[in-house]
N, C-alpha and C positions, 0 to 999 in steps of 0.2 A: 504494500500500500504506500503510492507516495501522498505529502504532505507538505504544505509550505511549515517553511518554522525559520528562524535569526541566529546569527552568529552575530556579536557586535555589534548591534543593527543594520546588520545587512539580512538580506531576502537570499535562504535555500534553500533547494527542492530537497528533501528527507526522506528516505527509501526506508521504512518501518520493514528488517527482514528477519523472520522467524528465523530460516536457516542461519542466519551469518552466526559467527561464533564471539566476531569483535563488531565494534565501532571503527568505521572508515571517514574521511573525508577528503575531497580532492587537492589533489596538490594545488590546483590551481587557485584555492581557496585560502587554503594557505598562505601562498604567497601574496595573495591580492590584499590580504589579513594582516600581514607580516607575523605572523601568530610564532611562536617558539616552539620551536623544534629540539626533543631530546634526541640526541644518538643511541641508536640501538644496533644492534645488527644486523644485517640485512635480512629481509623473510618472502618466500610467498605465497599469494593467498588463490585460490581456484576461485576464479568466477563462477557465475551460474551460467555463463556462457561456455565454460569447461576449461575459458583461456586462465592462463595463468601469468599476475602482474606481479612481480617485484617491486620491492617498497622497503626504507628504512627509513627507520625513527618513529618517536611518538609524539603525539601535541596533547599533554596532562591538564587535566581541569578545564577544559572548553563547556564553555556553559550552553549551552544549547536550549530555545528558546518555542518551544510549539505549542498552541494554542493556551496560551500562559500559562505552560508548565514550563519550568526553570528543571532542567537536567543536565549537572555537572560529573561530565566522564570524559575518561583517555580515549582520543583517539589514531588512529593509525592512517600517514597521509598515504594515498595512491592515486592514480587515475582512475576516474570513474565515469568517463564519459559525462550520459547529460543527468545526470545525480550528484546533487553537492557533497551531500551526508548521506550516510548509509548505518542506521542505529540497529545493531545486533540483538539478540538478548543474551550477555553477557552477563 
C-alpha cells in the first residue's frame, strides 16, 4: 500500500511492505535531505522484482511523518525507483 507521509517537511511517497524485513529510503532523498549517513558495510537486499540492489550505511532516527503519526526509525538508503520510503515491519 502506498501512502503520502514527510520527511522534514518534504512530500514522500511511502511503500507500507508487509514483506520487507527493514526500513528503506532513496538515496536520492537523502541527498536532496542532506540527512547523515552512518557507515556500515556494505549489504544487499532482493527486491520484489527479484533484482538485487546494493547499499551501504544507515540514516538512524529519521522521523517519518504519515497521517500525523510521528514514527522514529533507522533507515537503510538504496535506490528505489519511484518510492521514496519503503517502511518494513521491522
Amino acid at each position: 500500500m502506498k501512502v503520502r507521509g514527510e520527511i522534514a517537511d518534504r512530500e514522500v511517497i511511502v511503500l507500507i511492505d508487509s514483506g520487507a524485513t527493514h526500513n528503506f529510503i532513496s538515496n536520492q532523498i537523502v541527498e536532496l535531505l542532506g540527512m547523515e549517513l552512518m557507515d556500515t558495510g556494505g549489504y544487499g537486499v532482493m527486491m520484489g522484482t527479484g533484482k538485487v540492489e546494493m547499499g551501504r550505511g544507515v540514516c538512524r532516527g529519521v522521523v517519518l511523518k504519515i497521517q500525523g503519526i510521528h514514527v522514529k526509525e533507522d533507515f537503510l538508503p538504496l535506490e528505489l525507483g519511484s518510492t521514496d520510503v519503503i517502511l518494513g515491519m521491522k
